[in-house]
GUKENU-76800 format. One record per residue (C-alpha): residue in three letters; x, y, z. Coordinates in pm, whole numbers, padded with zeros to 5 digits, always signed. Layout:
BEGIN
ALAXYZ
...
END
This chain:
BEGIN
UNK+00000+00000+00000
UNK+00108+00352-00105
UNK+00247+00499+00229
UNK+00112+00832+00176
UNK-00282+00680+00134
UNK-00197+00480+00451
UNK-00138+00786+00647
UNK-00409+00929+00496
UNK-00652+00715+00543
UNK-00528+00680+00880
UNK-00603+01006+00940
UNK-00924+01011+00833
UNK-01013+00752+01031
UNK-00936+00936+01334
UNK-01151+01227+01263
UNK-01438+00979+01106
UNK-01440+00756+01406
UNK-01522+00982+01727
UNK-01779+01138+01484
UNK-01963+00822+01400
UNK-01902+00740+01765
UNK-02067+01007+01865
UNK-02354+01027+01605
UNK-02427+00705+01718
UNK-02467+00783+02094
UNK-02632+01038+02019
UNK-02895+00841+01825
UNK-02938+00538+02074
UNK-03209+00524+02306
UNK-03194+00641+02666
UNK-03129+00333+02871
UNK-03320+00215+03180
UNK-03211+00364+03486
UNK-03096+00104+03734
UNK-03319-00157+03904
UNK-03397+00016+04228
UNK-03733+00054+04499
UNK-03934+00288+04244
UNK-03889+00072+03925
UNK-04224-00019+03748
UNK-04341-00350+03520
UNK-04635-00227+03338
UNK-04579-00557+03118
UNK-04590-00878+03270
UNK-04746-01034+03597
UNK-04480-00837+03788
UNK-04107-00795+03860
UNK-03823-01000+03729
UNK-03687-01201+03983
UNK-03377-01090+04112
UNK-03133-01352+04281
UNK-02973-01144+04565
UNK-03310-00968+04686
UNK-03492-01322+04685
UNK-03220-01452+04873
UNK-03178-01211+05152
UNK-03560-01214+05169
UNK-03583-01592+05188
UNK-03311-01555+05491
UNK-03514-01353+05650
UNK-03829-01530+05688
UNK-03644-01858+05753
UNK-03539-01661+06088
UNK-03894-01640+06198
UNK-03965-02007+06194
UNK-03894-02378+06084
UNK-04029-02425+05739
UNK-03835-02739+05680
UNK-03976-02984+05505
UNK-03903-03376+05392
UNK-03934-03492+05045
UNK-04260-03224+05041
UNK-04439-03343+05334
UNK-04479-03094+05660
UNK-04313-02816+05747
UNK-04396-02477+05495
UNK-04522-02684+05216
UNK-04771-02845+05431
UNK-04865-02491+05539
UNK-04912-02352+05171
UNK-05093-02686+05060
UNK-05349-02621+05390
UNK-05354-02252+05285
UNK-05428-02313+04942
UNK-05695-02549+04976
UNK-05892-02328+05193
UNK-05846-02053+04951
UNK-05951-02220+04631
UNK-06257-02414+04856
UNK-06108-02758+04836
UNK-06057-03074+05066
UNK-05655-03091+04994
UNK-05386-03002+04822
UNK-05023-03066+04650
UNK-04744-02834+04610
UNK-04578-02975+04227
UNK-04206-02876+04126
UNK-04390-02746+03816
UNK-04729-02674+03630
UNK-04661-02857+03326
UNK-04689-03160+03625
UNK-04959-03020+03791
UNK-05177-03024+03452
UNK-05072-03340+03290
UNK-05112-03558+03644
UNK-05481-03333+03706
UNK-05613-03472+03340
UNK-05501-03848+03405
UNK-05645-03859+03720
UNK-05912-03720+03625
UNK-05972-03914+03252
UNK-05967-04224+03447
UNK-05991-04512+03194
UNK-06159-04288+02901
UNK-05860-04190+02631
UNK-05993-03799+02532
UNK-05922-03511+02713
UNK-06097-03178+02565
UNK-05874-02885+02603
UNK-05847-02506+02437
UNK-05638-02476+02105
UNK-05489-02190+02279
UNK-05431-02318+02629
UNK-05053-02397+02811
UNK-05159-02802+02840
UNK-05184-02793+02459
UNK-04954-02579+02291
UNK-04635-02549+02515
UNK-04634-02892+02735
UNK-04415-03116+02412
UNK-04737-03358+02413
UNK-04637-03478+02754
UNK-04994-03552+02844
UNK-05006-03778+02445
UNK-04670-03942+02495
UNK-04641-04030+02902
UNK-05038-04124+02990
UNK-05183-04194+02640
UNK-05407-03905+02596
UNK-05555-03785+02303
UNK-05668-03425+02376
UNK-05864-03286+02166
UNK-05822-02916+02122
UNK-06139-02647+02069
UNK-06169-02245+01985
UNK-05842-02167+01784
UNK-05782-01824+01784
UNK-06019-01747+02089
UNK-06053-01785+02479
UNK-06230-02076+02503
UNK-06496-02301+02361
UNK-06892-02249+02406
UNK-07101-02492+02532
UNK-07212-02599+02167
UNK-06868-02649+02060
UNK-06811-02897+02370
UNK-07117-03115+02285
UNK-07048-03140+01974
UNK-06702-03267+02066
UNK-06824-03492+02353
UNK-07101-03619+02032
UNK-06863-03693+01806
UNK-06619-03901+01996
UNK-06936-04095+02178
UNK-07118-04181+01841
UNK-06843-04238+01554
UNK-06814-04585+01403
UNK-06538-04664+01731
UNK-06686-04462+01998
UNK-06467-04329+02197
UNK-06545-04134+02638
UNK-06429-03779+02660
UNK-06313-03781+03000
UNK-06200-03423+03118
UNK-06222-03071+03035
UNK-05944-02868+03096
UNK-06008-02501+03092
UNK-05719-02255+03112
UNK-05869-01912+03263
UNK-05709-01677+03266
UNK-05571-01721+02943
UNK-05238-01648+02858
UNK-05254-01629+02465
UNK-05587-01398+02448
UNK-05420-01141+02679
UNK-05515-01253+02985
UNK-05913-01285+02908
UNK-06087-01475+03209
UNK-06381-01760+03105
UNK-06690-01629+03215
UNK-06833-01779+03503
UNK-07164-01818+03363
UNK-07070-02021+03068
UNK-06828-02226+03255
UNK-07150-02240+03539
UNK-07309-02422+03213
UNK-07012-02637+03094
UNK-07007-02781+03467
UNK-07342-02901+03470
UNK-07367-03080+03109
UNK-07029-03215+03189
UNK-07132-03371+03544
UNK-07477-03448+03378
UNK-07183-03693+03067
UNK-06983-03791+03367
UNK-06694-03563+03250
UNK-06457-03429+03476
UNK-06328-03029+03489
UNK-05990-02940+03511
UNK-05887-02562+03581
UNK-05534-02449+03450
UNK-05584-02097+03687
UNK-05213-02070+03710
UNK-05269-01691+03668
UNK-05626-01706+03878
UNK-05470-01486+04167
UNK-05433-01193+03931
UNK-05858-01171+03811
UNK-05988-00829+03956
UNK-06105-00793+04312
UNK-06427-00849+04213
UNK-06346-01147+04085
UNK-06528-01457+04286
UNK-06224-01704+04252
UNK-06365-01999+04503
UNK-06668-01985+04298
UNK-06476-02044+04032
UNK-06287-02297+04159
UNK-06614-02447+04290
UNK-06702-02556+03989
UNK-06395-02773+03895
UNK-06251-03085+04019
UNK-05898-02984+04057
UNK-05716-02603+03992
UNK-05388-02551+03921
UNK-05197-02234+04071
UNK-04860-02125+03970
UNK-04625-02033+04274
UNK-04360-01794+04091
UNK-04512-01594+03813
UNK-04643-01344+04038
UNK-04603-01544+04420
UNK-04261-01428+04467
UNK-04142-01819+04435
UNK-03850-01960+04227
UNK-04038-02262+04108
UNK-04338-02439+04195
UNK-04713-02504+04182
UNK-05014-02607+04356
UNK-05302-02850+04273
UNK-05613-02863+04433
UNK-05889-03125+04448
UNK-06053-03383+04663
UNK-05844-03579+04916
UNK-05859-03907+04703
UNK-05797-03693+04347
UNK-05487-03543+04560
UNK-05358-03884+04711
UNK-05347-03988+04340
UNK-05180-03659+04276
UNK-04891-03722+04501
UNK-04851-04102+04429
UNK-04791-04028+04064
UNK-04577-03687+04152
UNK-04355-03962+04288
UNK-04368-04144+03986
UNK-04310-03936+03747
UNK-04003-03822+03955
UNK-04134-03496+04095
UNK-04140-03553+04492
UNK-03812-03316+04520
UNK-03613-03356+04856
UNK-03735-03037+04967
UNK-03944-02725+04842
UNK-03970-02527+05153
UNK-03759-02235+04979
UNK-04091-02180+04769
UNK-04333-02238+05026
UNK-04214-01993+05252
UNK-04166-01682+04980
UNK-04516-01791+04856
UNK-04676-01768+05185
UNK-04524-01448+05267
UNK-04654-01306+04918
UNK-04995-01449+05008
UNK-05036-01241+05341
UNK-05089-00918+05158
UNK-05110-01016+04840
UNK-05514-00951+04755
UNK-05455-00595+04973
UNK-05182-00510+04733
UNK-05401-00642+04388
UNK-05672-00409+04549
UNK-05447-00125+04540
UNK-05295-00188+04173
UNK-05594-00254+04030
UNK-05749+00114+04234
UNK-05425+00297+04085
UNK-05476+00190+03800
UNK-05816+00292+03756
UNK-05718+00639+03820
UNK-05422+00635+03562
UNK-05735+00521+03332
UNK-05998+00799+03408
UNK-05766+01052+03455
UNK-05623+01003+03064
UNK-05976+00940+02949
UNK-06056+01292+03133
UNK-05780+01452+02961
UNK-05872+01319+02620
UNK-05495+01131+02563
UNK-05619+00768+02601
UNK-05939+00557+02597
UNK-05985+00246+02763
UNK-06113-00055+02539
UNK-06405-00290+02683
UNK-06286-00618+02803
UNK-06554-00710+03057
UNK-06348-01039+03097
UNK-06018-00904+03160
UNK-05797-01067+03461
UNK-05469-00793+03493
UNK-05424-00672+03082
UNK-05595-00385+03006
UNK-05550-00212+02613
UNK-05509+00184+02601
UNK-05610+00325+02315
UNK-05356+00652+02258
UNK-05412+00947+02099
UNK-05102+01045+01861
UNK-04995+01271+02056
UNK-04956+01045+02405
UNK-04856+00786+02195
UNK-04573+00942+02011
UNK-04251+00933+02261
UNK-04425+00704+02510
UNK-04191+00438+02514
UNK-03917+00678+02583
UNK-04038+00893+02821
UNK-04154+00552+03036
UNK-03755+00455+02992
UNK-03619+00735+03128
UNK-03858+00718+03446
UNK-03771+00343+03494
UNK-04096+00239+03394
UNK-04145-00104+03194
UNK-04462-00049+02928
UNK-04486-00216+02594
UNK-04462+00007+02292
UNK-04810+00135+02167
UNK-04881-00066+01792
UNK-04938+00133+01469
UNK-05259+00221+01591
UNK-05163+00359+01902
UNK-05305+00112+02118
UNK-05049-00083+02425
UNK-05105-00319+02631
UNK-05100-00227+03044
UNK-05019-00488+03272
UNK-05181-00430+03632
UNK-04924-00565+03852
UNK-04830-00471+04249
UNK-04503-00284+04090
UNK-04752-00006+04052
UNK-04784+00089+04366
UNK-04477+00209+04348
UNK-04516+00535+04248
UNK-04880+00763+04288
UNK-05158+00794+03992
UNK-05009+01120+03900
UNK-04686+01028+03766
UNK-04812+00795+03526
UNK-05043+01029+03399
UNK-04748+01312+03382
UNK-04582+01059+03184
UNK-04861+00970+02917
UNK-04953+01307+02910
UNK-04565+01401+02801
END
C-alpha cells in the first residue's frame, strides 16, 4: 500500500471515528435507569426475579420459623398446601415442582380409563407442554376455539357427540379449561358459561380441570372460590407473580390429591425439599389480595384521569384478569416508550394504531396515579 494513502486514510479515520461514535450515541435510546425501589413492570405479571433480593428475603423469613420440610411433606409446604386449599374451597392439596406436572397428572387422574381429554387450542396443556400428556399417559386431547378464549357450550357437545357416536366410539373424560388465558391477553372464562359447561359435563360424567395458574391476578371483584367451585382440581402457579422460584399447587378432593402425590412420585417430581418456595409464597400471600386491590385502584385512576384529559381511551374487556389495552391518541402515543424509559418504567410500545397493552401488577404501587399520567400526558 502507497504509504502516503496509509497515512491518509489513517487520518481520516481518526476524525471519522469519534464522529460516527458520537452520532451514534447520540442516536441510541436512553437506557433504563438502574433496578432500584421505584422501578415499574407495566408488562408482565410483575417484577423480574432478582437472585440477591430473593435470597436475603428468603433468609429472613427462615429466621422467623422452621419451614423445613421432607421430600414435600410438613413443614412450609404443608402450610401452603393447607392454605391453598382453603383458599380455592377444596378438601386438599399438592405443592408440584412445576405446572406442566400439575396439569398433565390433574387430566389423568381425572380421565380415568376414558382416552380424550378436551382442552383449548390456545391453552398452556396444549400448545407449550411437548405432548407430555399424548406421549407419558396416552391421551388424546382434543383441542377447541383456535384463535379465541375458550370453547362455548355448543362447541363442547359437539365434541363430547362426536367421539361418543363415531363408528369406534370413543369417552371424553376431562375438560381442561385454562382461565385466565395467557394467549388472548389474559381474558378470564366467564363464570356463567363455565356455570353451564359444569353441569352438562357432570350431567356426561366428565370431569373439569382448571389451569388458573394466573387465577390470583382476576380483579377484586373477581369470585375465585366460585370459580374454583365448579372444577374438580385447579392448578396455581407459585412464581409468576407469588414471589417463588419454582413451583405449583393443585387442588382437588383428598382421594384426586392422594393420586396426585402417588404419581408426583412417579413421574419423579417428589423433590427432597421445596420449603424455599413455600415460605416466599406464603409471605406473598399475606398481603397479596390488599396489594391487587391497590394496583388494580391505581390503575383505575391512571385510566380515568387520561380518558378525562382526552390522551387515552380504555377498550371494553368485561373479561379481563390484569391486561388492560389503552387506546392513545397520537400525541400520548408518540414518545411514550421513551419517556416511560427514562422514568424506569417497563410499558410495551403502543402498535401502529396507538393502542399498548398495560399490565396491572403490584409494581404499581410504586409510584402515585399522578406520575403515570405526567408521563402519558408528556
Amino acid at each position: 500500500m502507497d504509504r502516503r494513502h496509509f497515512l491518509a486514510g489513517s487520518l481520516l479515520g481518526a476524525v471519522v471515528a469519534p464522529s460516527v461514535a458520537l452520532a451514534q450515541t447520540q442516536a441510541s435510546p436512553p437506557p433504563f435507569p438502574p433496578v432500584d425501589a421505584r422501578s415499574v413492570w407495566l408488562v408482565g405479571d410483575g417484577a423480574p426475579s432478582d437472585a440477591v433480593r430473593t435470597a436475603t428475603r428468603l433468609a429472613e423469613l427462615v429466621q422467623k420459623g422452621k419451614p423445613r420440610d421432607g421430600y414435600l411433606s410438613g413443614g412450609a409446604v404443608g402450610e401452603l398446601e393447607t392454605r391453598f386449599a382453603t383458599l380455592l374451597g377444596k378438601e386438599d392439596c399438592a405443592f408440584l415442582p412445576t405446572g406442566t406436572l400439575a396439569n398433565h397428572v390433574a387430566v389423568r387422574i381425572l380421565a380415568g380409563d376414558a382416552t380424550r381429554v378436551i382442552v383449548q387450542h390456545e391453552s398452556h396443556l396444549y400448545r407449550d407442554e411437548s405432548d407430555a400428556t399424548q406421549l407419558l399417559s396416552g391421551l388424546n386431547l382434543v383441542n377447541l376455539a383456535p384463535g379465541r378464549a375458550g370453547p362455548t357450550l355448543d362447541e363442547i357437545k359437539a365434541a363430547v357427540d362426536e367421539a361418543e357416536n363415531g363408528p369406534y366410539p370413543l369417552r371424553i373424560g376431562a375438560i381442561s379449561l385454562e382461565s385466565p388465558v395467557r394467549r388472548a391477553r389474559g381474558e378470564l372464562l366467564e363464570v356463567s358459561a363455565l356455570r353451564d359447561i359444569a353441569a352438562y359435563a357432570k350431567g356426561k360424567g366428565v370431569r373439569l380441570h382448571l389451569d388458573g395458574a394466573r387465577l390470583l391476578l382476576a380483579p377484586p371483584s373477581y369470585d375465585v372460590a366460585g370459580a374454583a367451585a365448579l372444577f374438580d382440581t385447579v392448578y396455581v402457579s407459585l412464581y409468576k407473580y407469588l414471589d417463588a422460584p419454582f413451583g405449583a399447587v393443585l387442588a382437588g378432593s383428598k382421594a384426586d390429591i392422594a393420586k396426585a402425590r402417588a404419581l408426583r412420585h412417579q413421574f419423579g417430581g417428589t423433590i427432597y425439599q421445596g420449603w424455599e418456595s413455600a415460605v416466599l409464597a406464603l409471605a406473598a400471600l399475606d398481603d397479596f389480595q390488599a396489594r391487587q386491590k391497590a394496583a388494580f385502584a391505581t390503575a383505575d385512576q391512571v385510566f380515568a384521569a387520561l380518558e378525562r384529559a382526552g390522551a387515552a381511551r380504555l377498550k371494553p374487556a368485561p373479561n379481563a384478569s390484569n391486561i388492560r389495552q389503552l387506546a392513545l391518541k397520537p400525541k400520548a402515543a408518540e414518545g411514550l416508550f421513551d419517556r416511560m424509559r427514562v422514568a424506569g418504567v417497563r410499558l410495551p410500545k403502543p402498535d401502529k394504531d396507538g393502542v399498548v397493552d398495560f399490565w396491572i401488577n403490584d409494581t404499581i404501587n410504586r409510584r402515585p396515579a399522578e406520575e403515570y399520567v405526567k408521563l402519558f400526558l408528556g
